[in-house]
DRENDOTOR-265599 format. One line per 4 residues: number of its first residue (from 1); their letters; for each residue x, y, z of C-alpha. Coordinates in Angstrom, 2 decimals, padded with zeros to 5 digits. Example, Ala and Ser with C-alpha at 12.3 -4.5 7.8 and 13.67 -1.06 7.14 Angstrom:
BEGIN
1) as) 012.30/-004.50/007.80; 013.67/-001.06/007.14 $
END
This chain:
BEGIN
1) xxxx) 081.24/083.34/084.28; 081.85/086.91/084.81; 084.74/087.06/081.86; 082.47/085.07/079.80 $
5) xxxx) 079.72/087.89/079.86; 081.99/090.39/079.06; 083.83/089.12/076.73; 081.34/086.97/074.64 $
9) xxxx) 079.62/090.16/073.09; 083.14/092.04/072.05; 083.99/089.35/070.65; 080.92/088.76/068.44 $
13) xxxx) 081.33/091.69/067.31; 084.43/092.20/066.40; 084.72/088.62/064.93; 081.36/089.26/062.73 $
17) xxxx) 083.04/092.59/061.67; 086.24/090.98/060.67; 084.95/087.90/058.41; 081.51/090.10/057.13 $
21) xxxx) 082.50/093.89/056.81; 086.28/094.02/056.83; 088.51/094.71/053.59; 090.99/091.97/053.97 $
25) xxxx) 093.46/094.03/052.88; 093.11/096.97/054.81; 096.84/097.83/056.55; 094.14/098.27/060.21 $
29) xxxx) 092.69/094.63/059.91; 096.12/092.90/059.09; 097.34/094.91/062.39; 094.37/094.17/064.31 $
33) xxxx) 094.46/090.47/063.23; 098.05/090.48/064.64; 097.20/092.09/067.80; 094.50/089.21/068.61 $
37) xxxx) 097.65/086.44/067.45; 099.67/088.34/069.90; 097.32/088.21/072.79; 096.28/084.43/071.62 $
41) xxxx) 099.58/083.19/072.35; 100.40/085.21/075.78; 100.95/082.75/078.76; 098.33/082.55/082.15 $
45) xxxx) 101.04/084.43/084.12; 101.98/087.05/081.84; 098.41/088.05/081.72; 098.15/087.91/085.75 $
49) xxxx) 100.77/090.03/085.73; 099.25/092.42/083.63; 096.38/092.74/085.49; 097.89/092.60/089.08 $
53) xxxx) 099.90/095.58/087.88; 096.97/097.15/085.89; 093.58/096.43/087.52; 094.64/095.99/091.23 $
57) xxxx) 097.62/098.41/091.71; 096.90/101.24/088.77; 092.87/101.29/088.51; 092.83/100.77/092.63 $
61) xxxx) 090.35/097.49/092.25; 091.72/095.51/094.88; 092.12/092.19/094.67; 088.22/091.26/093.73 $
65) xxxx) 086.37/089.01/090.80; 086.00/092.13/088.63; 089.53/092.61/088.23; 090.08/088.79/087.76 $
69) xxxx) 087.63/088.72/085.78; 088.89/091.62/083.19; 091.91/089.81/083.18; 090.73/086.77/081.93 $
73) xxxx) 088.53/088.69/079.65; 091.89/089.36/078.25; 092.89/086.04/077.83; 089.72/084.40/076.30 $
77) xxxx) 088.99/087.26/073.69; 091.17/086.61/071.15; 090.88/082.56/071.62; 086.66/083.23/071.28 $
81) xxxx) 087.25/086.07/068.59; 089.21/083.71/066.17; 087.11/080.73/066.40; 083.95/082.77/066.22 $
85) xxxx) 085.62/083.93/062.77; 086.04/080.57/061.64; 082.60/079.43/062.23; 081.42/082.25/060.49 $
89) xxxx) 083.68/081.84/057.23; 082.74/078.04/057.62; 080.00/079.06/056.20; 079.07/079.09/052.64 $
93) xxxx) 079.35/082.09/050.40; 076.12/080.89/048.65; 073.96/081.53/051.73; 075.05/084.89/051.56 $
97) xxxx) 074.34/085.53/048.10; 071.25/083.88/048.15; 070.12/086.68/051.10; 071.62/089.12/049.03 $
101) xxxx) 069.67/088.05/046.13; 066.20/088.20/048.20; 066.87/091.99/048.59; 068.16/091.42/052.56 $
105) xxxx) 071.51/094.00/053.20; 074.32/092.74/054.31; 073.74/093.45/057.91; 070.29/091.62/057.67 $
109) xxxx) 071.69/088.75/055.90; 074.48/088.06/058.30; 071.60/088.45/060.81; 069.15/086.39/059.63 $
113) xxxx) 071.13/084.47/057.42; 074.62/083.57/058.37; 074.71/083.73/062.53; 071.63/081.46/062.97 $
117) xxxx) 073.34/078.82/060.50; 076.93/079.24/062.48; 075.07/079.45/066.41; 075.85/075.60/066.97 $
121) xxxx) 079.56/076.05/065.81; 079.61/079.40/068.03; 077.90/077.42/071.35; 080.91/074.66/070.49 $
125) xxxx) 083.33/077.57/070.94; 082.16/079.45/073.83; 081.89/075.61/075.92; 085.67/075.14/074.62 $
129) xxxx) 086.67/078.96/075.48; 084.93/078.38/078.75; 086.55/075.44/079.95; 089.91/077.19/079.17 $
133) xxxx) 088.91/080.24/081.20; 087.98/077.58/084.37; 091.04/075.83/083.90; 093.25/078.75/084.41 $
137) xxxx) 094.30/079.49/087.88; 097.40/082.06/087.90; 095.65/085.39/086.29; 092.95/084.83/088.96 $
141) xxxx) 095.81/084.26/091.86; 097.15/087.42/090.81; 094.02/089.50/091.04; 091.44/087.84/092.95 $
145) xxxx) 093.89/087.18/095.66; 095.27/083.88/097.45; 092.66/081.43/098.36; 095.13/080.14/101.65 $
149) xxxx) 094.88/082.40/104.73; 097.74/084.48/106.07; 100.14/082.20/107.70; 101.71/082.94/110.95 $
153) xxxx) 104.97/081.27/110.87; 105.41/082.34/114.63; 103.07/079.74/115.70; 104.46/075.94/115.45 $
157) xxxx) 100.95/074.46/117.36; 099.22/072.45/114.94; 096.46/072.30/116.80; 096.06/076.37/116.85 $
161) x) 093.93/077.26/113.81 $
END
């Protein structure tokens, strides 16, 4: 829940800026556009990795839910950032030219004109980026820390706990 709050509003954003205010063929947005490809198709334990090494070793978190969670902020963004995107250009251009036309700016009219028409596509995507963020078990075994207690493999009673 914790990655979800964080990374639900950077990705707005940056998914509104892409399909609304971005020139398409700006040499940035073609990199940047990349960069969320890249991270899209990074594997669970390649991003637990990352944030053992970053979050719990470098920034001296520990092994907590804030780091874990960070680290799957890392690993729904760009999955929530594309979709968002879609949803957004799903929608038609003649909405936005008929807010245009009533003297709205852009801003307002993807405000009050485009994200209230794309919010039940958007609440589709966050459920599906959600239950992919639940489901994934080895970025949060990196930096939340084993569930199992510390073994003692000196002690053969069974009946010892």
């Amino acid at each position: 829940i914790v990655s979800m709050i964080i990374s639900l509003p950077i990705a707005l954003g940056s998914a509104i800026y892409l399909n609304e205010f971005a020139d398409p063929k700006s040499e940035f947005i073609s990199v940047f556009r990349s960069a969320i490809e890249v991270l899209s198709s990074l594997p669970s334990v390649v991003v637990g990795l990352f944030g053992f090494l970053l979050f719990v070793l470098k920034f001296h978190m520990g092994f907590s839910v804030l780091s874990g969670a960070i680290a799957l902020t890392f690993f729904n963004l760009p999955l929530l950032t594309r979709s968002i995107e879609n949803y957004l250009a799903a929608i038609p251009n003649l909405q936005r030219e008929a807010g245009l036309a009533l003297g709205l700016s852009k801003w307002e009219t993807t405000e009050k004109v485009i994200f209230p028409a794309a919010v039940p596509s958007i609440v589709t995507g966050v459920v599906l980026a959600a239950g992919r963020v639940f489901g994934e078990a080895a970025a949060l075994l990196f930096t939340s820390g084993q569930s199992a207690p510390q073994l003692n493999w000196y002690n053969w009673n069974p009946l010892n706990s």
